[in-house]
C-alpha positions in Angstrom: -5.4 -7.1 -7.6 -6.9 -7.9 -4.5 -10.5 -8.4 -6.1 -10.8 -11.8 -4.6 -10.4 -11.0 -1.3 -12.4 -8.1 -1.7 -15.6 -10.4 -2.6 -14.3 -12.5 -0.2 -16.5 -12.5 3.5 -13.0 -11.7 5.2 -14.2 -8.0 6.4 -10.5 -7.6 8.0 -9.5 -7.0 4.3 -12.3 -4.8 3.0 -12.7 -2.4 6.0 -8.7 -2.0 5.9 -8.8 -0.8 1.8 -12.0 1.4 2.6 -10.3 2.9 5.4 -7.4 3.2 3.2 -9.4 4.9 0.6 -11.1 7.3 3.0 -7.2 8.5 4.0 -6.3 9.0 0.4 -10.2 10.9 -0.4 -9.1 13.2 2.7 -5.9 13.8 1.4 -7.3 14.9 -1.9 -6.3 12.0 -3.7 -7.7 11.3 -6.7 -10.3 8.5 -6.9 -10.8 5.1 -8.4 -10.5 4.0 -11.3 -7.6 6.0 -12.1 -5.4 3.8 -9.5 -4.4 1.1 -11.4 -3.5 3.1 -14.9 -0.9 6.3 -12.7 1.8 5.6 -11.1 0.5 8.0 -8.6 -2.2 6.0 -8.1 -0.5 2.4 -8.5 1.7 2.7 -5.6 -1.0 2.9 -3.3 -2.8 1.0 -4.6 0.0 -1.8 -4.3 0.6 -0.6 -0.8 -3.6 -0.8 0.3 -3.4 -5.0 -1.2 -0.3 -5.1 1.3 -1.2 -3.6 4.5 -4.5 -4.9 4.1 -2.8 -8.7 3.6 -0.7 -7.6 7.0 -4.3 -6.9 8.6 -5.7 -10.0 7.5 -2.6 -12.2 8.4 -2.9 -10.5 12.1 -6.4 -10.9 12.7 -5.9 -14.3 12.0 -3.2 -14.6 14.7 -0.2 -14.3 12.5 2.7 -12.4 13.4 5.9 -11.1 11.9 8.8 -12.0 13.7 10.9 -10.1 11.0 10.2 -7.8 8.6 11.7 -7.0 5.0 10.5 -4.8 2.0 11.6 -3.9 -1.7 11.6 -0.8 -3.7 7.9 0.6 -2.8 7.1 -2.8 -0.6 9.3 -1.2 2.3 6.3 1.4 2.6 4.2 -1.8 3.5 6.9 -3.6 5.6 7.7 -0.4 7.8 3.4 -0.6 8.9 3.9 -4.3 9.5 7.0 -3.5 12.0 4.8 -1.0 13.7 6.8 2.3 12.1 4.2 3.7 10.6 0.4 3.9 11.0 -2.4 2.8 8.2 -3.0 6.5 7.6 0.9 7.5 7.5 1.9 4.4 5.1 -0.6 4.9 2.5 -0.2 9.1 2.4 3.5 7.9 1.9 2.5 5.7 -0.7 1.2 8.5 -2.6 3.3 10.7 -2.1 6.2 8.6 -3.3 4.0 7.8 -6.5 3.4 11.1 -7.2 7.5 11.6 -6.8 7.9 9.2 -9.3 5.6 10.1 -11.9 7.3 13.9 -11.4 10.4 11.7 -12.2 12.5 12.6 -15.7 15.6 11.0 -15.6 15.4 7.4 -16.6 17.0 4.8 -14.0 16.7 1.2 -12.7 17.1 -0.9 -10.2 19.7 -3.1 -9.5 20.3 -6.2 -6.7 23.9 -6.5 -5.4 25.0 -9.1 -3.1 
């Protein structure tokens, strides 16, 4: 996920996921390659491709005029309206992962409307 743009020469992209990765190695995350097998680690890691898309998108003169997010997406959306910082979205990101992983009952999802 993301690999493309990673080899990519867009450096918007790559210096937002290693400064995303430096937040999480501060906050005692744990470290690649565990990311994309734990749900603690998936959420960010989901979260990182996004803001680092926003980055991208912006750099390139492309702003949101609206902003909408689903299930751990809203983590993303709320740094692309400006609520939360790089730093704050991805700490929230794992925290929420490690929330769910801590998570017994079984549940789902559901779209009404």
């Amino acid at each position: 996920m993301g690999r493309e743009l990673l080899l990519r020469s867009d450096l918007r992209f790559q210096s937002t996921i290693r400064s995303l990765d430096k937040h999480l190695r501060d906050a005692q995350a744990p470290s690649l390659p565990q990311w994309a097998l734990e749900e603690e680690l998936s959420q960010p890691l989901c979260t990182a491709v996004q803001i680092g898309l926003v980055n991208m998108f912006m750099a390139a003169g492309v702003e949101p005029q609206a902003v909408v997010g689903h299930s751990s997406g809203e983590i993303a959306g709320a740094y692309a309206a400006g609520a939360l910082t790089e730093k704050e979205a991805i700490i929230v990101a794992w925290q929420r992962g490690l929330a769910v992983k801590k998570q017994t009952k079984s549940g789902a999802m559901a779209a009404i409307g």
